[in-house]
C-alpha positions in Angstrom: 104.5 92.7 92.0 106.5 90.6 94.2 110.7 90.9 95.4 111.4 92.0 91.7 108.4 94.4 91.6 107.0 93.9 88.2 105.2 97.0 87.4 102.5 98.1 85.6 101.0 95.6 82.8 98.0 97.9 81.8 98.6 100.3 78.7 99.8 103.8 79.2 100.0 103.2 82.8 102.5 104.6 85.0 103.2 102.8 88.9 104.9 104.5 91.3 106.4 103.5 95.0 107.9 105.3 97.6 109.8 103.3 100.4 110.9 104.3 104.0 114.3 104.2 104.7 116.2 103.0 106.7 114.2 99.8 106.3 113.8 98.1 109.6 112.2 95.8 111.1 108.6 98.0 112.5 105.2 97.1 113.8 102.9 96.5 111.2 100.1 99.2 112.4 103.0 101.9 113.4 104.2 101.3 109.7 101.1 102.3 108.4 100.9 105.4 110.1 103.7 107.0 109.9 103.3 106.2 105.7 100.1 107.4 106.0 101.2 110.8 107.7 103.6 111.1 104.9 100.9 110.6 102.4 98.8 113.5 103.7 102.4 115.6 104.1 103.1 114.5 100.0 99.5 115.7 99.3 99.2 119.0 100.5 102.5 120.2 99.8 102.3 119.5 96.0 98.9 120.6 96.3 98.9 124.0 95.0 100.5 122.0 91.6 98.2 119.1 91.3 94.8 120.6 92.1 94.6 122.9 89.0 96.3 120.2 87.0 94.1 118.9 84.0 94.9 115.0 83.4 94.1 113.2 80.6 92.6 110.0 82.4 93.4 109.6 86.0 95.1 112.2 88.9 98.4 111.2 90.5 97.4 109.4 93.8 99.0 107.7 96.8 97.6 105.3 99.2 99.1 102.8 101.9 100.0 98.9 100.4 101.1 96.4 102.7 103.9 94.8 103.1 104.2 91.0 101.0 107.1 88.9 100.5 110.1 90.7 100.0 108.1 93.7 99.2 107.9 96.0 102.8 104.9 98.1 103.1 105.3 101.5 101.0 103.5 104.1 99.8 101.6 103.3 96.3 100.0 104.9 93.1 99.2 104.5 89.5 98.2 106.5 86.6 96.6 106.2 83.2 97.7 108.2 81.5 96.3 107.3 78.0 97.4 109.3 75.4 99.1 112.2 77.0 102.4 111.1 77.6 103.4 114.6 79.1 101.0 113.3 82.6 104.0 110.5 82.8 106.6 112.9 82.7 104.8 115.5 85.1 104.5 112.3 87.7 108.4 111.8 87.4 108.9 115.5 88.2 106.5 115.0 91.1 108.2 111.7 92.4 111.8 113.1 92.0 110.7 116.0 94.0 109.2 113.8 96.5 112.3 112.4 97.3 113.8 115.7 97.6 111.8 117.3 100.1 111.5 114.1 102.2 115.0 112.5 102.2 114.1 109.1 104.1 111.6 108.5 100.8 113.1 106.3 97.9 110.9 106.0 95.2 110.6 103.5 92.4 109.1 104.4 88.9 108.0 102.1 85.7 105.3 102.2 83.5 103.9 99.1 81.2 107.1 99.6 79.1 109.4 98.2 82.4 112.4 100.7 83.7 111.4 104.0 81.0 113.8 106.5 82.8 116.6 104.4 81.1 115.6 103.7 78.1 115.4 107.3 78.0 119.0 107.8 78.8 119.7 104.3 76.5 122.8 105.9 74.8 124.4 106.6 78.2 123.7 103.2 79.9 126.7 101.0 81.1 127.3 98.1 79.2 126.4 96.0 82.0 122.6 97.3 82.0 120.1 95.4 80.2 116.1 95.0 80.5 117.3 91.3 82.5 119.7 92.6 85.3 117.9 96.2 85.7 115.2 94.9 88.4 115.5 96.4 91.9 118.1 99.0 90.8 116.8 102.3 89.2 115.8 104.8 92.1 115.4 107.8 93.1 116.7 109.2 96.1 117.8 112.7 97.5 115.9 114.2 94.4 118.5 112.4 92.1 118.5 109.5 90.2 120.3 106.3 91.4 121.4 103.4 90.2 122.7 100.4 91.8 125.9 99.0 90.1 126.9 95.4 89.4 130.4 94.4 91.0 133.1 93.9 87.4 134.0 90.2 89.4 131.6 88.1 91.6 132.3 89.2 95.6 134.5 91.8 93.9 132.7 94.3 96.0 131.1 93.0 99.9 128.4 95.2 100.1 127.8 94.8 96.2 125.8 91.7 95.2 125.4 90.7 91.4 121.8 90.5 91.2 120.0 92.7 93.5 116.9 89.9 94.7 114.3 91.9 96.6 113.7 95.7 97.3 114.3 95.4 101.3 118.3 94.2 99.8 118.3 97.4 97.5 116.7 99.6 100.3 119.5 98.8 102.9 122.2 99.3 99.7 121.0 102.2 99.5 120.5 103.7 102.9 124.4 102.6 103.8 125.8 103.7 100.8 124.1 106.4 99.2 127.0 108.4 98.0 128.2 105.2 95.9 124.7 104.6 93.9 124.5 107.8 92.3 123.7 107.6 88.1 126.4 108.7 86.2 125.9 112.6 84.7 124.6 112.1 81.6 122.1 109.7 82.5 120.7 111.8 85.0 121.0 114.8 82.4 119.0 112.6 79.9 116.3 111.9 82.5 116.3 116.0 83.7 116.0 117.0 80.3 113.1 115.7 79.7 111.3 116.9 83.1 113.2 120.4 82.2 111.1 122.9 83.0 108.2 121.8 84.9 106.1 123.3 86.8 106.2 126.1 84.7 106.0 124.2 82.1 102.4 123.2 82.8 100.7 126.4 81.5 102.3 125.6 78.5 100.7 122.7 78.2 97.2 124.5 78.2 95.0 125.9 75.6 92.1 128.0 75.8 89.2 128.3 72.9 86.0 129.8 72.8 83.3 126.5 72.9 79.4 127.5 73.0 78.3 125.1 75.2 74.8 124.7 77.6 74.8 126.7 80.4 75.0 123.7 82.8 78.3 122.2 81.4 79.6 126.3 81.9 78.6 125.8 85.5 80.5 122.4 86.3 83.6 123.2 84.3 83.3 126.5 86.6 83.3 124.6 89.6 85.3 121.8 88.4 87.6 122.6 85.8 89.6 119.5 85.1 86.4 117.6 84.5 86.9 118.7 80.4 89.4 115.4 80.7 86.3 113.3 81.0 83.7 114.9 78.9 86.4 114.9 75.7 87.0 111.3 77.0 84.1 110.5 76.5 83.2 111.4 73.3 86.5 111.0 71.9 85.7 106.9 73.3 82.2 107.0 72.2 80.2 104.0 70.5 76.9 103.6 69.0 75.4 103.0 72.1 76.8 106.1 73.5 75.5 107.5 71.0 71.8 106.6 71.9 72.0 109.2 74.4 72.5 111.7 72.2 69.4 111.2 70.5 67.2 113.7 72.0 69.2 115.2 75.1 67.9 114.9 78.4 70.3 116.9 80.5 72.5 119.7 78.5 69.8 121.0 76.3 70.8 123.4 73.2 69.0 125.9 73.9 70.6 126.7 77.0 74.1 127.5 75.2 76.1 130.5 75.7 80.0 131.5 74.6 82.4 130.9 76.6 86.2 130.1 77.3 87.6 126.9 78.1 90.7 125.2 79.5 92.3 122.1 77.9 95.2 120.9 77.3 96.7 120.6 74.0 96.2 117.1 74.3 92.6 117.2 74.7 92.1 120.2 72.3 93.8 117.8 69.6 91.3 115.3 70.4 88.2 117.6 70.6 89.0 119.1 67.0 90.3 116.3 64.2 87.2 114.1 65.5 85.0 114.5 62.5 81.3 114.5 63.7 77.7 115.3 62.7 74.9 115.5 65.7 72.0 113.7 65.2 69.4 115.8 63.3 66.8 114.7 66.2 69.2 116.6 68.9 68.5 120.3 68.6 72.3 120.5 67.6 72.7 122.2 64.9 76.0 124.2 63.4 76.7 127.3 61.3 78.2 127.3 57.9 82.0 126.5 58.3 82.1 130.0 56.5 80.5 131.5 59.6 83.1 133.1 62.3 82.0 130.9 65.2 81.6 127.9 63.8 84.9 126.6 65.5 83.2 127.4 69.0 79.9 125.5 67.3 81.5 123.1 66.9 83.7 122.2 69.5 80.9 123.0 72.1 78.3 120.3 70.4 81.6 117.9 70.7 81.9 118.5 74.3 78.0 118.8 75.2 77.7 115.4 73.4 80.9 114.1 75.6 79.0 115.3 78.9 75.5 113.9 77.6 77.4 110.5 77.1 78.6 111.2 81.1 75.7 111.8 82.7 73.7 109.1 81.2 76.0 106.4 82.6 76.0 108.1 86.2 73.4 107.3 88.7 71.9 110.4 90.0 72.7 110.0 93.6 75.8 108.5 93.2 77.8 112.5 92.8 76.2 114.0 96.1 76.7 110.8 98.0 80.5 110.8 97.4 80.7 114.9 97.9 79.0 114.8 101.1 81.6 111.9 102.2 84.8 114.2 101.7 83.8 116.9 104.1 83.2 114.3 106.7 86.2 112.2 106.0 89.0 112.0 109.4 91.6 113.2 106.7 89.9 116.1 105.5 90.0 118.6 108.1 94.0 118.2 108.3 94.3 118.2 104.5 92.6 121.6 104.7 94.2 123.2 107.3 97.5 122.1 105.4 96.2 123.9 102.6 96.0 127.1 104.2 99.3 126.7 105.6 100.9 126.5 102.3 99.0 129.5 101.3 96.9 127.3 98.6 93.9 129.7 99.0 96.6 132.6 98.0 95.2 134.9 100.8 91.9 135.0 99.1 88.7 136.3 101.6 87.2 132.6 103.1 83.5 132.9 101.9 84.2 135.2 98.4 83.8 133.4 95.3 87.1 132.7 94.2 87.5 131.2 97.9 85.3 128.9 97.1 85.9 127.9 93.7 89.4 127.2 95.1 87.9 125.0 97.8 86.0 123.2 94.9 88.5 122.0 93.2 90.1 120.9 96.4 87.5 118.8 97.2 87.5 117.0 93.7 91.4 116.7 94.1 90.9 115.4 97.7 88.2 112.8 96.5 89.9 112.1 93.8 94.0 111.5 95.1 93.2 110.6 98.5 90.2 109.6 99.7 89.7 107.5 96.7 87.2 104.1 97.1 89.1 101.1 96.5 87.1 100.2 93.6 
């Protein structure tokens, strides 16, 4: 990803940028604070959205990237998002919104198919737009989307260049003539269509079913909710060596289960239920008749138990408590959670009381997760 930013060449993966503008000439370490700042600021505001948000592979995310080539330093994230195509959509709702609520943010979008907001709106496109002159153009800014048009004649227009040959060119287009970049109507209707909705839209994304499942799994999804992503994952992706450690299980054992109710999203739900699956007869997991009226929670509870089995016998066992006790101490985390509080996350709940902390859970795992994220 150089001057024309090529984005993301992994499958179902969705890259994201968000630029400072005006873009000037700054020092290098006062750059990376101030983006930084504004990283924590994007974080917790959308926070009370993306902590209880279930995604299918990988969380929306932001961290500083330096400046290289034509390329000025700017905020940076990608997503798999694997076979839920709705987490794309929810990340272009989250970026437009981005640029809404911080003005001086411009923010660049693509996923491994190049510049997908337009082929969305591909009925509505000027003749002039194709796949080989659409680099450096398609933003958003002011929570709308913008792109930057080609002059009819060569030096037709002064501030207008044919080819737009690095993002800092397009930045400064955009930060001196913002009310001339604007997309036409119905290519920003195309593009809002499709985000229409959102964020209510994300409980209708959800689906609850009854799953009997060992009581440790009950615990962690308690804790952790959107951790169901990785244990369907998991066994949705499984392989005969997988498999293995399923045999005889070592950690969710079947005599431990009890009913109860679980969140998914339809996505995961679909996966969890056309998988056709028999437990090893050396397991302990064994199902009702299909005839029986909890076979459906039988079943979709030895799926998932399976799926976490498969987890936990690729983790090491201090690796979980090693990374937990690094997010309390983390120089971020104490202003994360004081933001928190000031955007009434913890919804006036008693600090201490048990839906306090569950709440302060699943911030942790969002925080670990979105922000203070190892490189690796």
């Amino acid at each position: 990803m150089e001057e024309n930013m090529k984005f993301a060449t992994v499958e179902d993966t969705v890259e994201y940028c968000l630029f400072l503008i005006p873009d000037e000439p700054r020092d290098p370490e006062e750059h990376r604070e101030i983006l930084q700042k504004y990283i924590e600021n994007i974080m917790t505001q959308f926070a009370p959205m993306l902590v209880p948000y279930i995604w299918q592979n990988q969380p929306f995310n932001l961290k500083y990237k330096p400046g290289k080539g034509g390329v000025p330093a700017h905020i940076f994230g990608m997503t798999k998002f694997g076979d839920n195509i709705e987490d794309e959509w929810f990340i272009v709702y989250i970026v437009k919104q981005i640029t809404k609520e911080f003005p001086e943010l411009v923010a660049r979008i693509e996923d491994n198919d190049g510049e997908f907001l337009l082929i969305e709106a591909a009925d509505f496109l000027p003749k002039w737009l194709d796949p080989d002159n659409s680099a450096n153009r398609v933003f958003f800014h002011h929570g709308e989307l913008c792109i930057i048009p080609a002059p009819k004649k060569p030096e037709a227009v002064s501030w207008l260049p044919t080819t737009v040959q690095t993002i800092s060119q397009a930045l400064n287009i955009i930060s001196t003539h913002p009310e001339k970049i604007l997309a036409s109507e119905s290519i920003r209707a195309a593009v809002n269509r499709r985000i229409r909705g959102y964020p209510e839209k994300i409980k209708a994304s959800l689906h609850q079913a009854r799953c009997f499942l060992p009581a440790g799994i009950v615990a962690v999804l308690k804790q952790r909710p959107r951790l169901v992503a990785a244990g369907v994952q998991a066994f949705y992706l499984r392989d005969p060596i997988d498999l293995r450690a399923c045999r005889i299980f070592k950690t969710f054992l079947p005599e431990t289960r009890i009913m109860t109710s679980v969140t998914f999203t339809k996505c995961l739900y679909a996966q969890l239920v056309q998988q056709r699956f028999m437990p090893d007869l050396r397991s302990g997991y064994k199902l009702p008749p299909p005839s029986h009226p909890q076979y459906r929670a039988h079943e979709l509870g030895m799926k998932l138990a399976h799926g976490f089995e498969i987890l936990c016998s690729k983790c090491s066992p201090h690796f979980s408590d090693a990374k937990k006790s690094l997010v309390t101490t983390s120089p971020l985390w104490a202003g994360f959670l004081e933001s928190l509080k000031k955007n009434d996350y913890f919804k006036g709940l008693i600090e201490g009381s048990a839906q306090y902390q569950e709440r302060l859970e699943m911030a942790k795992n969002y925080f670990q997760l979105s922000i203070n994220r190892p490189e690796r």
